[in-house]
C-alpha beads as a LAMMPS data file, in Angstrom:
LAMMPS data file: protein, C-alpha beads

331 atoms
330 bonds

1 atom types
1 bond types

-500.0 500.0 xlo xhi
-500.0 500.0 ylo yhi
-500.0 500.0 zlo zhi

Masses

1 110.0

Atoms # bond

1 1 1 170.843 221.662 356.253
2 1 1 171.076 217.963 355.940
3 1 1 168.037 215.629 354.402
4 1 1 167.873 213.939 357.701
5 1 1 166.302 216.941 359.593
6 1 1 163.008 216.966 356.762
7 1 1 160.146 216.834 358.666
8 1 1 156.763 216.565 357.344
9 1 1 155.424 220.317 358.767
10 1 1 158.311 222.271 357.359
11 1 1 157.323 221.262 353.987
12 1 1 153.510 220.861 353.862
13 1 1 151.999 222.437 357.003
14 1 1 148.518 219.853 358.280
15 1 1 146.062 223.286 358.169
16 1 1 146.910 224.560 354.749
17 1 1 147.387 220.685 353.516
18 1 1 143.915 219.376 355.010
19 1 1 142.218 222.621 354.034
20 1 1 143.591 222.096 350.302
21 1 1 142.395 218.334 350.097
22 1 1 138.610 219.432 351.299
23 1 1 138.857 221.688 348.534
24 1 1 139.909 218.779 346.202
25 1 1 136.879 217.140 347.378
26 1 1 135.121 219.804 346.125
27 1 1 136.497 220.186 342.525
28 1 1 135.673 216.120 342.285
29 1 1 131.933 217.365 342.174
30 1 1 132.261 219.942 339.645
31 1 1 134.718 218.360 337.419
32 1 1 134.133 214.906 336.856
33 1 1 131.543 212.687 335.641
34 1 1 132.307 209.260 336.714
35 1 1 129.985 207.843 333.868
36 1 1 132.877 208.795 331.389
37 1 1 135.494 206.946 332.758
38 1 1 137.460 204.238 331.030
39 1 1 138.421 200.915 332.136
40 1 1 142.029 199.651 331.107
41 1 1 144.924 197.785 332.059
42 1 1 147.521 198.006 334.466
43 1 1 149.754 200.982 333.543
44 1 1 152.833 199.458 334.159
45 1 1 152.598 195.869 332.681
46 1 1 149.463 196.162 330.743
47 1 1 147.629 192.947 332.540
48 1 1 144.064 193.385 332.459
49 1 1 143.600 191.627 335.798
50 1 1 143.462 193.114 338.748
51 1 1 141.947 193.210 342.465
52 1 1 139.667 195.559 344.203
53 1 1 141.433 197.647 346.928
54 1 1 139.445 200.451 347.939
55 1 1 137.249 203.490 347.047
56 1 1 138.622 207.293 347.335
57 1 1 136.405 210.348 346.338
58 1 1 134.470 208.165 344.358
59 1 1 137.732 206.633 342.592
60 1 1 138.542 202.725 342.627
61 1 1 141.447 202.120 343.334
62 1 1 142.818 198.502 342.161
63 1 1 145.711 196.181 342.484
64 1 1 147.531 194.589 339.588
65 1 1 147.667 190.739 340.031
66 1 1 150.514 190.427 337.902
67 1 1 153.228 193.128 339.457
68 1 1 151.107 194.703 342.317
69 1 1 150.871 197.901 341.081
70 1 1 148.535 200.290 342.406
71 1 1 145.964 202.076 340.198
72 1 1 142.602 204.298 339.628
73 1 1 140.822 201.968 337.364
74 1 1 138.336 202.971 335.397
75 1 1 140.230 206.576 334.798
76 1 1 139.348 209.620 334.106
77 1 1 139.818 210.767 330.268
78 1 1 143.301 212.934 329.827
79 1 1 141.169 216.027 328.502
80 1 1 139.179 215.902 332.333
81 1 1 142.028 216.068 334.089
82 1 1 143.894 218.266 331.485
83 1 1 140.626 220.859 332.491
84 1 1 141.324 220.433 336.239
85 1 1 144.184 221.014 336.767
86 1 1 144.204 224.470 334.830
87 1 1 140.878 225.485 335.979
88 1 1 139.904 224.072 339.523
89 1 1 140.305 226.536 342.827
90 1 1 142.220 223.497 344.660
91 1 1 145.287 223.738 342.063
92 1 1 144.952 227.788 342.708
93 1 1 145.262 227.583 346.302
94 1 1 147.620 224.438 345.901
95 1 1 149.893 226.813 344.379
96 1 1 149.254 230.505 345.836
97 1 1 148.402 229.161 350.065
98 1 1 150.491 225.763 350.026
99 1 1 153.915 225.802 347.797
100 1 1 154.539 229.713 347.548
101 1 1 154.532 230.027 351.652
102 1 1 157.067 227.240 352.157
103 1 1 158.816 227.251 348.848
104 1 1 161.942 228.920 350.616
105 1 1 162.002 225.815 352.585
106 1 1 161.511 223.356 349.983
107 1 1 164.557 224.953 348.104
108 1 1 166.488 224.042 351.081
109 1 1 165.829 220.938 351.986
110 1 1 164.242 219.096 349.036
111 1 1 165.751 221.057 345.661
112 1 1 168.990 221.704 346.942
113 1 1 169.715 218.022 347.893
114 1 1 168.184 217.122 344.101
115 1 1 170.479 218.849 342.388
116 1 1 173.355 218.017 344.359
117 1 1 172.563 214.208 343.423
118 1 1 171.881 215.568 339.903
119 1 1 175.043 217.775 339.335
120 1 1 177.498 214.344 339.366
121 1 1 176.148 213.269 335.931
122 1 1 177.193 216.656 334.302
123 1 1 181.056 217.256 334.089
124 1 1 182.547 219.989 335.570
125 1 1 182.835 222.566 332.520
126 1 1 180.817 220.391 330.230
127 1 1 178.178 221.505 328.089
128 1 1 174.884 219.552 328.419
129 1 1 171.376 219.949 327.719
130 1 1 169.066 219.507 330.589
131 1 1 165.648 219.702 331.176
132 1 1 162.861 219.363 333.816
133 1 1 159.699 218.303 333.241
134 1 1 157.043 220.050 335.124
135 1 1 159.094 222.690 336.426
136 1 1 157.098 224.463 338.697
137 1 1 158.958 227.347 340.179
138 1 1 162.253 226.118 338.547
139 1 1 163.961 226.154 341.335
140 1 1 165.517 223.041 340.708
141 1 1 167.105 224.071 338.039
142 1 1 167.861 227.395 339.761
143 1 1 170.109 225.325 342.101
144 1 1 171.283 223.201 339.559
145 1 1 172.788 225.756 337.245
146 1 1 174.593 227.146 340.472
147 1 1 176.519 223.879 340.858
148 1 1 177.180 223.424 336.720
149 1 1 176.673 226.861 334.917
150 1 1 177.789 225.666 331.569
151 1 1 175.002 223.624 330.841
152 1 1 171.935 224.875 329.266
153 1 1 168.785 224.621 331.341
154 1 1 165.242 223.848 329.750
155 1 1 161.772 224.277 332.236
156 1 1 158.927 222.260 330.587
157 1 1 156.117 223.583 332.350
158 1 1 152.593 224.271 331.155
159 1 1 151.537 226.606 333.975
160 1 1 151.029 230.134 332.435
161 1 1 152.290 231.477 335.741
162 1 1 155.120 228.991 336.310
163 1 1 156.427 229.035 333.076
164 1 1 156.734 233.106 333.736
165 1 1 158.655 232.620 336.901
166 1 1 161.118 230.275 335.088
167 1 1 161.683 232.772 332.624
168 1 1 162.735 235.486 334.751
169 1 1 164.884 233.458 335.735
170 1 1 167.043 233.111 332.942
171 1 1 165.575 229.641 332.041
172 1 1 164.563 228.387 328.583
173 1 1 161.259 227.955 328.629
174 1 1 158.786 225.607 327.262
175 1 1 155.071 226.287 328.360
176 1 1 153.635 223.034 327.305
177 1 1 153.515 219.742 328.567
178 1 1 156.116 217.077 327.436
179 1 1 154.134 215.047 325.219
180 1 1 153.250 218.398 323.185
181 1 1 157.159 219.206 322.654
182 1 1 157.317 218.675 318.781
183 1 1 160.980 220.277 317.998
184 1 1 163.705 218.411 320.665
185 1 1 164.156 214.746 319.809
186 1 1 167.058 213.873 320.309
187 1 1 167.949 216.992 321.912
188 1 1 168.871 216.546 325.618
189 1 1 171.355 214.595 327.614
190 1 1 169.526 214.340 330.674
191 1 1 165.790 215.109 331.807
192 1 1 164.151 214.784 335.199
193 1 1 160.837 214.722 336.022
194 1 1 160.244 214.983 339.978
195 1 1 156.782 213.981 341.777
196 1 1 155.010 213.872 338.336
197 1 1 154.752 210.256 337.475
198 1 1 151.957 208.961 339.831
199 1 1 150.253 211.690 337.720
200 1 1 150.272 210.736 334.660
201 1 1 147.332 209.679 332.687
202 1 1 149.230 207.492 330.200
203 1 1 152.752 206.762 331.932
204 1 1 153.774 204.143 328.649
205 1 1 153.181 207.357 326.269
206 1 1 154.850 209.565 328.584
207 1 1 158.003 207.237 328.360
208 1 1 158.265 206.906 324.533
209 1 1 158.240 210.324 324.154
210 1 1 161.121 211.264 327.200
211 1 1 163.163 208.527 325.100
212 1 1 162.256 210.490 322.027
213 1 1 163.869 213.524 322.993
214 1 1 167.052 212.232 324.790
215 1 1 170.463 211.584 322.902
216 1 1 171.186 208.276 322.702
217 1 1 172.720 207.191 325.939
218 1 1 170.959 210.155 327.791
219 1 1 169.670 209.748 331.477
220 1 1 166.127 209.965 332.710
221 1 1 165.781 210.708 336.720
222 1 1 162.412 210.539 338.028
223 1 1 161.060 210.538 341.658
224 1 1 157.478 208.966 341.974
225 1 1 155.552 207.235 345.158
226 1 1 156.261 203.585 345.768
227 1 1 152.871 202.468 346.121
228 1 1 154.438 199.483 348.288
229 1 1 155.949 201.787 350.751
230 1 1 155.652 201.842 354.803
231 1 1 153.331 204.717 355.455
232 1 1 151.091 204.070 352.087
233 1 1 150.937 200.433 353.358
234 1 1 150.182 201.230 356.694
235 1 1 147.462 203.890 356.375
236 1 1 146.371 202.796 353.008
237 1 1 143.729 204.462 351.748
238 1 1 143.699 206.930 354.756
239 1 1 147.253 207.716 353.621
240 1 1 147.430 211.656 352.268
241 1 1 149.688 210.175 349.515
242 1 1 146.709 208.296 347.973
243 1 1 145.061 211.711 346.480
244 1 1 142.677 211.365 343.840
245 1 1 142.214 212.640 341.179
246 1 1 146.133 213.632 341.375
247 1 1 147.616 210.218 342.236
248 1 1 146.533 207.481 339.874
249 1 1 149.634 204.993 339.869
250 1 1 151.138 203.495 342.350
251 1 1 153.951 201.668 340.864
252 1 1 156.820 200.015 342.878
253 1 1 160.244 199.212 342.735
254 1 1 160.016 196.142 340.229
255 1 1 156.601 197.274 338.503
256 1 1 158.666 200.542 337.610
257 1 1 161.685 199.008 336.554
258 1 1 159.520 196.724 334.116
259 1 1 157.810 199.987 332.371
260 1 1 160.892 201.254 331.792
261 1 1 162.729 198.193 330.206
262 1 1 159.402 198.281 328.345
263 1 1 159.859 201.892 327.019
264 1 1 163.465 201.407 325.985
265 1 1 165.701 202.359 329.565
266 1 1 168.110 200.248 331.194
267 1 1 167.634 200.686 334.547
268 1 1 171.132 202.123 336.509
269 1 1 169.458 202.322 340.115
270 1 1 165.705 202.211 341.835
271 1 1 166.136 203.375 345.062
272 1 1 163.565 205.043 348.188
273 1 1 165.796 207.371 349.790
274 1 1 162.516 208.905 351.516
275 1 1 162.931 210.423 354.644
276 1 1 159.366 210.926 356.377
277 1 1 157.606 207.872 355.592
278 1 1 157.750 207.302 359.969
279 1 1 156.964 211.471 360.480
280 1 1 153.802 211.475 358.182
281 1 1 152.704 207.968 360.128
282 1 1 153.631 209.535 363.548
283 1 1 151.997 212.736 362.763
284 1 1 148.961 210.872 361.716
285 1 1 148.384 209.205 364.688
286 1 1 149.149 212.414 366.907
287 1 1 147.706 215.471 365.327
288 1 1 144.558 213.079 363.684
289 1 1 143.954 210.396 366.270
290 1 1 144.688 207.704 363.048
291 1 1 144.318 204.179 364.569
292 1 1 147.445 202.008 363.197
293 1 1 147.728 199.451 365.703
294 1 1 149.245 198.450 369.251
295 1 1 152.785 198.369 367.864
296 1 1 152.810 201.287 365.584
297 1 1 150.852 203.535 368.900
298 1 1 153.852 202.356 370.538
299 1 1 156.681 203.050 368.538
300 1 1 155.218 206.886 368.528
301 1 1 156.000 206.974 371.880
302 1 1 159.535 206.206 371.557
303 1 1 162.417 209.097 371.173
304 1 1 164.036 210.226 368.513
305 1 1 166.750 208.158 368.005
306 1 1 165.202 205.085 367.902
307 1 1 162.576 206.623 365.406
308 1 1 165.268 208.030 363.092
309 1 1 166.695 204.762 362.841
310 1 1 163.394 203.022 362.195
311 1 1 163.405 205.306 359.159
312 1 1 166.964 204.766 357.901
313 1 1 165.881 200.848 357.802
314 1 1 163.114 201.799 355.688
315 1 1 164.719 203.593 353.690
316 1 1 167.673 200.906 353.297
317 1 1 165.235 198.589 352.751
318 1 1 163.477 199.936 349.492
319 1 1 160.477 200.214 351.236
320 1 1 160.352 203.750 351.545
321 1 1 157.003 205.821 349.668
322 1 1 159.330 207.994 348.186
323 1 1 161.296 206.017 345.134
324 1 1 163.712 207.450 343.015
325 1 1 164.854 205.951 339.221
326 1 1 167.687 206.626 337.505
327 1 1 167.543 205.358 333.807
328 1 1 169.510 205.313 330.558
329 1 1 168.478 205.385 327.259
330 1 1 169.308 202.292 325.066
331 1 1 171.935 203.257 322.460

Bonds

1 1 1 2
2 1 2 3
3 1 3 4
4 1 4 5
5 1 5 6
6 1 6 7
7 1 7 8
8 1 8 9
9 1 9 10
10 1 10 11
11 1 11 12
12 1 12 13
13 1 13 14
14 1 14 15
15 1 15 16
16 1 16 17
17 1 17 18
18 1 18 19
19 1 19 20
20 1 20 21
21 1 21 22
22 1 22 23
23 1 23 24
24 1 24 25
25 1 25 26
26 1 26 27
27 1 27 28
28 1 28 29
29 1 29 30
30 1 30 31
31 1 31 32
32 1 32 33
33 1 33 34
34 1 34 35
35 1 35 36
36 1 36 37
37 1 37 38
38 1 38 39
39 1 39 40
40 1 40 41
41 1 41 42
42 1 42 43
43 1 43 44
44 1 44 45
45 1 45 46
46 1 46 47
47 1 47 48
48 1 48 49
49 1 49 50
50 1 50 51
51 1 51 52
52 1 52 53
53 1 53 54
54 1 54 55
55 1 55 56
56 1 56 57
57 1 57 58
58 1 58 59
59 1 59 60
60 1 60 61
61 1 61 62
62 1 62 63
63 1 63 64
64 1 64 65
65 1 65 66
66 1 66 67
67 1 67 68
68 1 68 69
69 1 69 70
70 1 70 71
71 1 71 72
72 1 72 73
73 1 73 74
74 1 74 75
75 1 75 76
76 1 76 77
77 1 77 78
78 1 78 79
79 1 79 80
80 1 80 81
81 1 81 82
82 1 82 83
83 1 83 84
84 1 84 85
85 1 85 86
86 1 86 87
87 1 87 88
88 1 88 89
89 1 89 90
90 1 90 91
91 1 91 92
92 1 92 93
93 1 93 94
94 1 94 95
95 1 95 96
96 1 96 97
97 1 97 98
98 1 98 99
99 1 99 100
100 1 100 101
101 1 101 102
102 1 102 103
103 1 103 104
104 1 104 105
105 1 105 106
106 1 106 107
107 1 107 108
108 1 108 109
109 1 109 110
110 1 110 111
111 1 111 112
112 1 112 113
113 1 113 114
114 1 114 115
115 1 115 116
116 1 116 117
117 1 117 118
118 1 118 119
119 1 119 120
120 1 120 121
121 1 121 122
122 1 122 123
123 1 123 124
124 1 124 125
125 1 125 126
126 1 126 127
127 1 127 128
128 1 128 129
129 1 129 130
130 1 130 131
131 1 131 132
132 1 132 133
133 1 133 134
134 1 134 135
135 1 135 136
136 1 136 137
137 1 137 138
138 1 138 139
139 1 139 140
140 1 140 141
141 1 141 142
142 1 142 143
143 1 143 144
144 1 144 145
145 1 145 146
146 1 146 147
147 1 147 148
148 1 148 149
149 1 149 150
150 1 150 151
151 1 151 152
152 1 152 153
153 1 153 154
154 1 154 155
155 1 155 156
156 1 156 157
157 1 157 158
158 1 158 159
159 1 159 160
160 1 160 161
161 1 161 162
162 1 162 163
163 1 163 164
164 1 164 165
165 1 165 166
166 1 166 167
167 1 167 168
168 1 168 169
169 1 169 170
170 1 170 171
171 1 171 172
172 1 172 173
173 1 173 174
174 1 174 175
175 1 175 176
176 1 176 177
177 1 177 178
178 1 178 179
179 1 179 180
180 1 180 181
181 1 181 182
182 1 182 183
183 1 183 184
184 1 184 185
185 1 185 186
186 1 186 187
187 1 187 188
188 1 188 189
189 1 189 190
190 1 190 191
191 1 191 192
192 1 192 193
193 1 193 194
194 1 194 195
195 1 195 196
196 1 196 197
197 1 197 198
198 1 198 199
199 1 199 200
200 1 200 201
201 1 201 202
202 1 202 203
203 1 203 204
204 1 204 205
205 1 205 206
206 1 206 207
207 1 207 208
208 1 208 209
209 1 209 210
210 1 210 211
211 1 211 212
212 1 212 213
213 1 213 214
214 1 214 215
215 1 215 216
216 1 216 217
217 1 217 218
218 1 218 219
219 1 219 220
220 1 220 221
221 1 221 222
222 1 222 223
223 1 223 224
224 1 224 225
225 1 225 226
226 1 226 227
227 1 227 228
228 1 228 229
229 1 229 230
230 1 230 231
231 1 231 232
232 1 232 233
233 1 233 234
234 1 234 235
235 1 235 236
236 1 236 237
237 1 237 238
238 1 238 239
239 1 239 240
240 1 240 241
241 1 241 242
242 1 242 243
243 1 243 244
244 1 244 245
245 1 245 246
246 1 246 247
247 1 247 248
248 1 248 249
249 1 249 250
250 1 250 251
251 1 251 252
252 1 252 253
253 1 253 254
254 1 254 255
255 1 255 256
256 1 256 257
257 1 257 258
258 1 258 259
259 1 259 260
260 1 260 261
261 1 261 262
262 1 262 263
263 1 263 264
264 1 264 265
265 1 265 266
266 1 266 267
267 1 267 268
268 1 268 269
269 1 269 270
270 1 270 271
271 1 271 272
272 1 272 273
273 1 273 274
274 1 274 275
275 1 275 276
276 1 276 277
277 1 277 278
278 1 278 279
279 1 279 280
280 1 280 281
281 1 281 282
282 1 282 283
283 1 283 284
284 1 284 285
285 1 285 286
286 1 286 287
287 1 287 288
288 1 288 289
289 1 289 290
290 1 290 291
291 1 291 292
292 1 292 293
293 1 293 294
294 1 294 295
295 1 295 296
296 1 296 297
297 1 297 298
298 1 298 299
299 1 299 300
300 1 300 301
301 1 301 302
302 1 302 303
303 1 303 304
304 1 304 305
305 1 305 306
306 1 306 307
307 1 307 308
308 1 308 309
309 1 309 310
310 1 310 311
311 1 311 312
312 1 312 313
313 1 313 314
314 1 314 315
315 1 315 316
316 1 316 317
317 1 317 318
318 1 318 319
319 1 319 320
320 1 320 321
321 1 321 322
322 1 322 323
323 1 323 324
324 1 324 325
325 1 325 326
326 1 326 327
327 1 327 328
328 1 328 329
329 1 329 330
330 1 330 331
């Protein structure tokens, strides 16, 4: 299967997706007081200016004046969302209704293609330590270890449940998150970390301690939302993407490449090799009656072809949502 045939349905179907964000809306109620937020600065540059953009679920969402970076500002504390995300139903049925029907899929045409971009950093019969943070299912690393079975595999993943799959699968297993890891620095050649980022309470802190436990010279590949890409510019705040309390930052392709010359990487490539920033738009305006404009109503009318190519552009020209980084460790 090639990554040009993703489409948005095949890998989070609208019903299951829209019925998991109402309950989202939900778990907002029950698990956060607003009243203990905290204000601070931009996550990526540390500015303390910023702009008002829009409210989501009760979160602000702000604009950095110095890099443009998008952010929930004032945030909730780490231990709140920390609670939620092992507690609330949404994560429950995120987990047992939305991935676990489609995961199949997802191997296919979003796991498979990772670790095929992945697998040219190992060498063929070399020994390496790799490890992915929030492993989920591990079925990245499933895929990976197919394509270079010499290397040793590590699953950071919290999840009680998750961290159980990965070890019947023959994974080494730590069920905790990154910044609790007290044992590896300096351990691995390469870790990944894949839709996790826009996540993260404390991205800075998250960096130092990903540097900690590489070798010197090691290689950090991350995917994360661009928070200047097409469809989150076009739809905003109506865009899916923009999910609070899951999706905090927004960084984009030079705000990210700052934070990480910040943290200690040298930057080998930021790239958005996305491939349904123009499907999620499209289906938006289809299947949910969106209002985008005269052009954009338009261009949903057109085939195909001329839509797939719309998408290569955007992808071409960094300005697809989905952004991928590629980063060394400084010797």
């Amino acid at each position: 299967m090639r990554r040009n045939d993703l489409k948005e349905e095949e890998i989070r179907k609208r019903e299951v997706f829209n019925k998991y964000l109402e309950l989202v809306e939900e778990d907002v109620k029950t698990f956060f007081d607003f009243s203990r937020f905290e204000v601070g600065p931009c996550p990526a540059c540390g500015d303390k200016r910023s702009v008002e953009q829009f409210k989501k679920l009760g979160f602000n969402y702000v604009s950095c004046k110095n890099c443009n970076t998008l952010f929930v500002n004032p945030r909730p504390p780490f231990s709140v969302l920390d609670e939620f995300y092992s507690r609330s139903p949404s994560t429950n049925f995120w987990v047992n209704e939305f991935f676990k029907p489609v995961a199949q899929i997802r191997r296919e045409k979003i796991f498979k293609p990772r670790a095929q971009d992945v697998a040219p950093m190992i060498p063929a019969t070399s020994h390496l330590n790799v490890g992915d943070i929030g492993a989920g299912f591990g079925l990245f690393l499933e895929e990976l270890r197919k394509l270079r079975p010499d290397s040793t595999y590590y699953a950071i993943e919290p999840s009680v449940e998750m961290a159980g799959i990965c070890r019947s699968l023959g994974l080494e297993v730590r069920q905790q998150s990154v910044e609790d890891v007290k044992d590896l620095d300096g351990s691995f050649d390469i870790l990944t970390a894949f839709e996790l980022f826009e996540h993260l309470h404390n991205p800075s802190l998250f960096l130092k301690k990903i540097n900690g436990l590489l070798k010197p010279g090691g290689h950090l590949v991350l995917t994360t939302l661009n928070g200047e890409g097409f469809d989150i510019l076009l739809l905003w705040e109506r865009s899916k993407s923009v999910s609070p309390p899951h999706h905090l930052n927004f960084f984009n392709t030079g705000s990210i490449a700052g934070l990480m010359k910040n943290n200690g990487f040298e930057i080998i490539s930021v790239t958005t090799p996305g491939k349904l920033d123009w499907d999620i738009v499209d289906g938006m305006i289809k299947k949910e009656k969106a209002s985008t404009g005269k052009l954009w109503d338009k261009v949903a009318l057109l085939d195909e072809k001329a839509k797939s190519a719309l998408q290569k552009w955007i992808s071409e020209s960094n300005m697809s949502s989905h952004m991928r980084v590629v980063a060394r460790k400084v010797k």
